[in-house]
N, C-alpha and C positions, 0 to 999 in steps of 0.2 A: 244720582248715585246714592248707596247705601253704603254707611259705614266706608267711603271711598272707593268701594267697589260697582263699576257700572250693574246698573240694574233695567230687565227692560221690561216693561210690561203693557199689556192693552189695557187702557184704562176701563173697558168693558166687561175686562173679564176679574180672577180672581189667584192669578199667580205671578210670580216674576222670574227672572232667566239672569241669573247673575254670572259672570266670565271674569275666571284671574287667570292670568297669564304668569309663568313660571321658568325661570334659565339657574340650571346647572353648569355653570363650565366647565367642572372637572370631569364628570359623567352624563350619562343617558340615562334618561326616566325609564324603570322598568315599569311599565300602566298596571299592571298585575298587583306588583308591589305596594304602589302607590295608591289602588284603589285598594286593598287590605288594608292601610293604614288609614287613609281616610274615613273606612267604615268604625276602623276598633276606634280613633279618636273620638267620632261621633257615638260611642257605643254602639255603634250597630252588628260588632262581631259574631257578637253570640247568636243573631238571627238567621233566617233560613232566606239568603238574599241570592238571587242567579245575577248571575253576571254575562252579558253579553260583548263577544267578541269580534271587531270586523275592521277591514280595510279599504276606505272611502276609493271611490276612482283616484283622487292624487295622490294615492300609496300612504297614507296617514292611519297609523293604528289608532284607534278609537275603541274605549270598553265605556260603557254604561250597564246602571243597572238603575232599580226604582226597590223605594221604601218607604214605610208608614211610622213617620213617628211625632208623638205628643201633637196627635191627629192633624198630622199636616202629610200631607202627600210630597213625594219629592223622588226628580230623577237628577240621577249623578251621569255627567259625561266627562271623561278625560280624551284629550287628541294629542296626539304626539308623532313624529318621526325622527327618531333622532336628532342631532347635535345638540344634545340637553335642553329642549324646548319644549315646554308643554303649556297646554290650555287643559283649565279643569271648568265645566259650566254646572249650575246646577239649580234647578226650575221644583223651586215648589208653591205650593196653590194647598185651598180650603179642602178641595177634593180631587178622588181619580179622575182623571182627563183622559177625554173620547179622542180614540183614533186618529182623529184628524187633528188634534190639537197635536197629539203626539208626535206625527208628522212633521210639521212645521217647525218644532222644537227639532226634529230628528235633521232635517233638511238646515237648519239654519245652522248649527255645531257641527255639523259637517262639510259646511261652505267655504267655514275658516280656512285661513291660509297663513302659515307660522313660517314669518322671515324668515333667512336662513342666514 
């Protein structure tokens, strides 16, 4: 664990995949919102970032996106389906990651399963 947030990483390589998990009870995460907010906290508002949108086969919204900063590479994913639950993960490393890394990060945040 980092800073008591799980951290995972291949000891072979050169990044790591951190997962916090988040409950609202009075409300539902708006993922929109949430990743706005996450970008302007980190400064990253002002930059020219795309945001990807999509809905995993177990009906779970999911947005990611990927940025560069103080030359560390890094992708942002948030998961959620309603009843104010969310998973936000997020993988950064020395450098851009090939395809297939991306993959596996893509495949394994997407695996999740958020009690209900």
């Amino acid at each position: 664990m980092v800073e008591e947030i799980p951290a995972f990483f291949d000891p072979h390589g050169n990044g790591a995949l951190q997962v916090y998990s988040f409950e609202n009870t009075e409300n539902n995460y708006d993922l929109d919102e949430e990743m706005e907010r996450y970008l302007a906290v980190h400064e990253m508002s002002g930059q020219e970032i795309q945001t990807i949108t999509l809905t995993n086969e177990d009906g779970y919204d999911i947005r990611a996106c990927e940025f560069k900063k103080e030359d560390r590479f890094w992708i942002l994913f948030m998961l959620g389906r309603g009843k104010g639950k969310m998973v936000l993960a997020t993988y950064n490393c020395d450098a851009i990651i090939d395809e297939a890394t991306a993959e596996i990060i893509f495949s394994s945040i997407s695996s999740i399963k958020i009690r209900d």
